[in-house]
C-alpha positions as CSV (number, residue, x, y, z in Angstrom):
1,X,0.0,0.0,0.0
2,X,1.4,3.4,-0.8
3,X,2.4,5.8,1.9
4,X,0.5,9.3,1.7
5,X,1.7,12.6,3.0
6,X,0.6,13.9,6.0
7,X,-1.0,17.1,3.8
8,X,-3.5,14.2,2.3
9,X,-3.9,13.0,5.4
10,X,-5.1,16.2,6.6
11,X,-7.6,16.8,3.9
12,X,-9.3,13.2,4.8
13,X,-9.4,13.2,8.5
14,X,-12.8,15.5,8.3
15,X,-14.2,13.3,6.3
16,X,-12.6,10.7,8.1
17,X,-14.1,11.5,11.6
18,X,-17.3,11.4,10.0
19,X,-17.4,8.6,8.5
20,X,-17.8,9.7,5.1
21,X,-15.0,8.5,3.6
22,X,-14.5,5.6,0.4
23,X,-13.4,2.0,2.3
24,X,-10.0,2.6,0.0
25,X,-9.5,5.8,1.7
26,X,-10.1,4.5,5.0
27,X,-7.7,2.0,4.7
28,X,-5.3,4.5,3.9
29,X,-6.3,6.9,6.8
30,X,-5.8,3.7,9.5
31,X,-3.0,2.4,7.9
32,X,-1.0,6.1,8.3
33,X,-2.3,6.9,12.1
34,X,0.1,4.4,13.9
35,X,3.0,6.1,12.0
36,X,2.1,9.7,12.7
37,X,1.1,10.9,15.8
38,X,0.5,14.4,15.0
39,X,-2.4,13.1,12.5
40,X,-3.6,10.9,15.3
41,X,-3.7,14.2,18.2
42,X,-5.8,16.0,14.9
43,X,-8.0,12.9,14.7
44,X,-8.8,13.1,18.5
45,X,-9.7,16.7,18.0
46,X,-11.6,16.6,15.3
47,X,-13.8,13.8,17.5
48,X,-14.1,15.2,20.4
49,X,-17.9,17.8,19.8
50,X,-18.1,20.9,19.6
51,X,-19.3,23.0,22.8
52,X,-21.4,26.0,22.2
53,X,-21.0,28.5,25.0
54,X,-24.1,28.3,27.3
55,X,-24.4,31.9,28.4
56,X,-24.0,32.7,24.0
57,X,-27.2,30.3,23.7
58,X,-29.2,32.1,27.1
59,X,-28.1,35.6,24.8
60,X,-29.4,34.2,21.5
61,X,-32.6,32.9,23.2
62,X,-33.2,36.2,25.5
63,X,-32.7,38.4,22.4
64,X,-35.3,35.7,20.3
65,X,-38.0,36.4,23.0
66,X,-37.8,40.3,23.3
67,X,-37.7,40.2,19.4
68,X,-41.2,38.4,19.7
69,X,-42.1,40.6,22.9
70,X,-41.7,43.6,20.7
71,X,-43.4,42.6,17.6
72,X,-46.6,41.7,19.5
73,X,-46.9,45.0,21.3
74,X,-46.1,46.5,17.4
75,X,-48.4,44.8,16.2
76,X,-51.3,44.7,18.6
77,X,-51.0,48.9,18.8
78,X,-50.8,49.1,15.0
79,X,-54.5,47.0,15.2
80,X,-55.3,49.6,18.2
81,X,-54.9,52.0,16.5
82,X,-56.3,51.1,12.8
83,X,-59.6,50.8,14.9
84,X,-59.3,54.3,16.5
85,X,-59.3,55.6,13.5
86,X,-62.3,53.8,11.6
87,X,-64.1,55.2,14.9
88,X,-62.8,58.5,14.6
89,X,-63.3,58.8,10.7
90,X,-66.8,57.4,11.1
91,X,-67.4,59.8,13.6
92,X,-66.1,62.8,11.6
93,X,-67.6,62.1,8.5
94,X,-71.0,62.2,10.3
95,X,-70.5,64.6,12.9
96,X,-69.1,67.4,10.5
97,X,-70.8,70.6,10.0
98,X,-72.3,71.3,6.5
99,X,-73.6,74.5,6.0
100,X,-77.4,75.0,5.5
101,X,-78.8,76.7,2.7
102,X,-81.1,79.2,2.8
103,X,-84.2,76.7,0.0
104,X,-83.8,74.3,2.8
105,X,-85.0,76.0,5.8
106,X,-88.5,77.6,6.2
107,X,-88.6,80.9,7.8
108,X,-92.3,83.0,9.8
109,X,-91.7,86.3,10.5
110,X,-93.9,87.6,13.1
111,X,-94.5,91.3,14.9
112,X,-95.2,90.7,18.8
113,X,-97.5,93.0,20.6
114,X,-94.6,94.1,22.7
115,X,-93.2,95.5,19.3
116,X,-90.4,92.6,19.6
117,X,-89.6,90.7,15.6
118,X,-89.3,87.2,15.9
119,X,-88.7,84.5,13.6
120,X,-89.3,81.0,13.4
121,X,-87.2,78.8,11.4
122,X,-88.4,74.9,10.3
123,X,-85.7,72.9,8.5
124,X,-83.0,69.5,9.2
125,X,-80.6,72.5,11.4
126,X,-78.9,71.0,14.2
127,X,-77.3,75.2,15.1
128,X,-79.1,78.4,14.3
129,X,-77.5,81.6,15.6
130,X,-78.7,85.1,15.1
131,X,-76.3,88.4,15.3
132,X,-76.7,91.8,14.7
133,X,-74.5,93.9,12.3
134,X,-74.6,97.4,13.0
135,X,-75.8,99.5,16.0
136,X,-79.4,100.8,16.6
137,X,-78.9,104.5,16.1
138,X,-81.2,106.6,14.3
139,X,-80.2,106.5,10.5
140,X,-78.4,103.5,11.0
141,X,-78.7,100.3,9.1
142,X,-79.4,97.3,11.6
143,X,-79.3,94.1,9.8
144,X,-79.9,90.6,11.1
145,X,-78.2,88.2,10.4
146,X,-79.2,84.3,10.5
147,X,-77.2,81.5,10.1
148,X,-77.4,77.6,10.4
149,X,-75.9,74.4,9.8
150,X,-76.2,71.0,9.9
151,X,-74.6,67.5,9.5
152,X,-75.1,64.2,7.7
153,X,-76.0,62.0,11.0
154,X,-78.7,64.5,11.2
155,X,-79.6,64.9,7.7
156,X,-79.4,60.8,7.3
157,X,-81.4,59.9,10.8
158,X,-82.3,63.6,12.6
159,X,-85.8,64.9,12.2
160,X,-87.1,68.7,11.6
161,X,-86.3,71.1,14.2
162,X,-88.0,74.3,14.7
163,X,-85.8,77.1,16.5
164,X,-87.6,80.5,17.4
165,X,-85.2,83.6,17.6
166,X,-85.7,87.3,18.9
167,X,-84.4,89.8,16.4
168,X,-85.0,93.0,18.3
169,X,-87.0,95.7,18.4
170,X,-89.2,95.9,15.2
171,X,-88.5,99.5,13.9
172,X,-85.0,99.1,14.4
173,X,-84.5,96.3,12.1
174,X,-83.8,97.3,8.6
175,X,-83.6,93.6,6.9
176,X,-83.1,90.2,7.9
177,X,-80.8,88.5,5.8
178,X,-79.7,84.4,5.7
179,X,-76.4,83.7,5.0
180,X,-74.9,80.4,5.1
181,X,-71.4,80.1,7.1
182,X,-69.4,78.9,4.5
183,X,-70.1,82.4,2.6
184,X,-67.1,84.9,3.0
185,X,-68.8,88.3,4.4
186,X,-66.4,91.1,4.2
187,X,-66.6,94.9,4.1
188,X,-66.4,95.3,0.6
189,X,-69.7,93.2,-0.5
190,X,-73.1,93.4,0.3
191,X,-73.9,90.1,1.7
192,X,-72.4,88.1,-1.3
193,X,-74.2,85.1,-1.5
194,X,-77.0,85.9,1.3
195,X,-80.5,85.9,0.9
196,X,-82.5,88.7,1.8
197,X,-85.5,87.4,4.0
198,X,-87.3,90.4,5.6
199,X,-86.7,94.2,4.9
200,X,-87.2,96.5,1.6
201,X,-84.4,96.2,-0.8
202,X,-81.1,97.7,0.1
203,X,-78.0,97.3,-0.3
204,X,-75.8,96.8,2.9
205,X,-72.2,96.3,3.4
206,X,-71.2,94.4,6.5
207,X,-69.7,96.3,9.7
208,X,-68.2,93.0,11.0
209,X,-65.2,91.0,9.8
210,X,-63.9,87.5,11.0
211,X,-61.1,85.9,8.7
212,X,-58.9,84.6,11.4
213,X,-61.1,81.5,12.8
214,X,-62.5,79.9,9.4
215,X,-58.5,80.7,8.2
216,X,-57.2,79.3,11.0
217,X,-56.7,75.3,9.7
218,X,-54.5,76.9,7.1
219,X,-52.3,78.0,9.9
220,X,-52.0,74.8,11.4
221,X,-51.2,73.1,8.5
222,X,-48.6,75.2,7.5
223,X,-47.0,74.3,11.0
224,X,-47.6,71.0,10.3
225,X,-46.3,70.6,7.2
226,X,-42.8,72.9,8.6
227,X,-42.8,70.5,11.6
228,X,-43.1,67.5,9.1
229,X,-40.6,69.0,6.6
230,X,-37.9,70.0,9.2
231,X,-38.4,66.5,11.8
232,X,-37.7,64.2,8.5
233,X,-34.6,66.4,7.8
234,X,-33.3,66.4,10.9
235,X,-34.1,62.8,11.4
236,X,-32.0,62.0,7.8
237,X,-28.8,64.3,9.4
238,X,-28.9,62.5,12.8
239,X,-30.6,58.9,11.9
240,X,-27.3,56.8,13.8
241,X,-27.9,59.2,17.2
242,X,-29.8,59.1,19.9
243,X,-32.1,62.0,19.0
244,X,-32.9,60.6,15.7
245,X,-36.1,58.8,17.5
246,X,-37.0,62.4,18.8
247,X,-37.3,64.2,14.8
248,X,-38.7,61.0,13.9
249,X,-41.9,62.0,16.5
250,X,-41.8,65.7,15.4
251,X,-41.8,64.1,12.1
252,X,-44.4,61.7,12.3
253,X,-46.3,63.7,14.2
254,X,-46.7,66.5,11.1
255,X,-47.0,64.1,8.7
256,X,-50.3,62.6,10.7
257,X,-51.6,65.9,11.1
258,X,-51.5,66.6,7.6
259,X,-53.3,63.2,6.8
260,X,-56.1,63.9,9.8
261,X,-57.0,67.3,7.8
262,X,-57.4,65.4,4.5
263,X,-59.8,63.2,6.1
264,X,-61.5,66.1,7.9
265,X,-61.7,69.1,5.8
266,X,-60.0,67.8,2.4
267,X,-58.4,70.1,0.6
268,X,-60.5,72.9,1.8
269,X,-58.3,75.6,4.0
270,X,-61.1,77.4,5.7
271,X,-64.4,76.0,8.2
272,X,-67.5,76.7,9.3
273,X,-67.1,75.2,12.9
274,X,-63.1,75.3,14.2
275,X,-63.8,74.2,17.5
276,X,-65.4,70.7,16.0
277,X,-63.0,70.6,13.0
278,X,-60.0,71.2,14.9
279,X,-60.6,68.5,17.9
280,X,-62.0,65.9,14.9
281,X,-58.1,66.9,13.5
282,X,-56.6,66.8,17.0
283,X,-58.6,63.3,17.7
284,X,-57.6,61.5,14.3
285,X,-53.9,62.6,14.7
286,X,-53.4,60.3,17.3
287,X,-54.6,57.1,15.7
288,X,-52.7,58.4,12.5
289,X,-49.3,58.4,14.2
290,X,-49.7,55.0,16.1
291,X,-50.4,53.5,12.2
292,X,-47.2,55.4,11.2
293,X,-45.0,54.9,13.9
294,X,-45.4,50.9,15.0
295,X,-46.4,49.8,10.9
296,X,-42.4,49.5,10.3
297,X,-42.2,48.0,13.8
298,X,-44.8,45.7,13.3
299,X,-43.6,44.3,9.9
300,X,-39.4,44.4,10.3
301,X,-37.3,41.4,10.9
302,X,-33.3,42.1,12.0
303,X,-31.0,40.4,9.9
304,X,-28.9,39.5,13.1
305,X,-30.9,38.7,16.9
């Protein structure tokens, strides 16, 4: 039998060990041990099994279940928080107030004996307020103004309502106007889209002007969108730091605000009701930013545990 180099010999232990070896090739392997000893210590070494650390398999298994630990809470608030919003969209969409036109309402003017003007108004209103523009002095123009609006919940499943209002004394009324509160009334038009309800013809400017609160969502979504803008840049500059979770917030936090308008308002920058509209916003936000901010969480697997 030929004799076989101790490099050989080296390359067929492995295979050697595990019995994987040709019966030729074995009887080459047992045939050189005796001679060599150093192939024989290599044999021995290559039997003897492999221990795996026990505190690297604890780590491996403690860093498996917090994995799993995290994923479930990522998931179970990205499900919390998927039904918040259905709720609060739901709720929106039939809570939000639509202005009421004037065809839809029917109004009764009527002359008390105490010289007192009163109206009655009949239609599917939910809110109808009355204000006067202009000041009762002789030769001044007094007009009252009426307003109203509803929503679909109440247009869908509401019945008539029938709201009486007290307008003032009678001769110091001029005209009675109904003008629905998504009209803009300024001081340079007479009413412009209002319909004159009571009162000879005239034409009358309005005294008082209001463009901050049905302007005001465009406000906050132009913070928003800075705060969005300026959070995801900040996050890109410092994403390996620490404070990179922190713009990521600010960021998020824009971004769901931006989204909560859309469903809200749309693409429309001004309301008729900014206490409602802005807590439906402030309400849907919330929900919003738990989809954002636990969806990756929910979904990502680390290469490496």
């Amino acid at each position: 039998m030929n004799e076989i180099s101790c490099g050989v010999m080296g390359d067929l232990l492995p295979l050697y060990a595990e019995n994987m070896t040709s019966p030729e090739s074995a009887a080459l392997v047992e045939a050189h041990l005796p001679t060599c000893p150093q192939c024989a210590q290599q044999l021995e070494r290559l039997r003897q099994p492999v221990k795996i650390p026990a505190d690297t398999a604890e780590l491996h298994l403690v860093r498996m279940k917090y994995y799993l630990w995290k994923r479930t809470v990522a998931i179970c608030m990205l499900l919390l928080s998927i039904a918040l919003f259905a709720m609060g969209f739901a709720g929106a969409w039939l809570l939000h107030p639509i202005a009421v036109q004037a065809e839809e309402l029917d109004f009764d003017f009527e002359r008390q004996s105490d010289e007192e003007l009163t109206v009655t108004i009949t239609g599917e209103a939910i809110d109808c307020s009355v204000w006067l523009d202009g000041e009762a002095e002789e030769g001044a123009s007094v007009v009252a103004v009426i307003q109203a609006h509803t929503n679909r919940f109440n247009r869908y499943f509401g019945e008539k309502r029938v709201w009486t209002k007290n307008l003032g004394r009678f001769d110091a009324i001029n005209a009675v106007f109904y003008v629905p509160p998504d009209v803009e009334i300024d001081a340079n038009n007479d009413y412009n889209g209002g319909k004159m309800l009571y009162g000879a013809p005239m034409s009358v400017q309005s005294a008082t002007w209001f463009p901050l609160p049905r302007l005001a969502p465009a406000f906050y979504l132009l913070c928003a969108g800075a705060a969005c803008a300026a959070g995801g840049i900040l996050w890109l500059v410092f994403r390996k730091r620490k404070a990179a979770l922190l713009f990521q917030i600010i960021a998020l936090l824009g971004a769901s605000y931006l989204l909560a308008h859309l469903c809200v308002l749309g693409t429309s920058l001004s309301t008729i009701n900014l206490s409602f509209d802005f807590c439906a916003m402030a309400a849907l936000t919330v929900p919003i930013f738990g989809i954002l901010f636990t969806l990756p969480r929910a979904f990502y697997h680390p290469r490496k545990l």
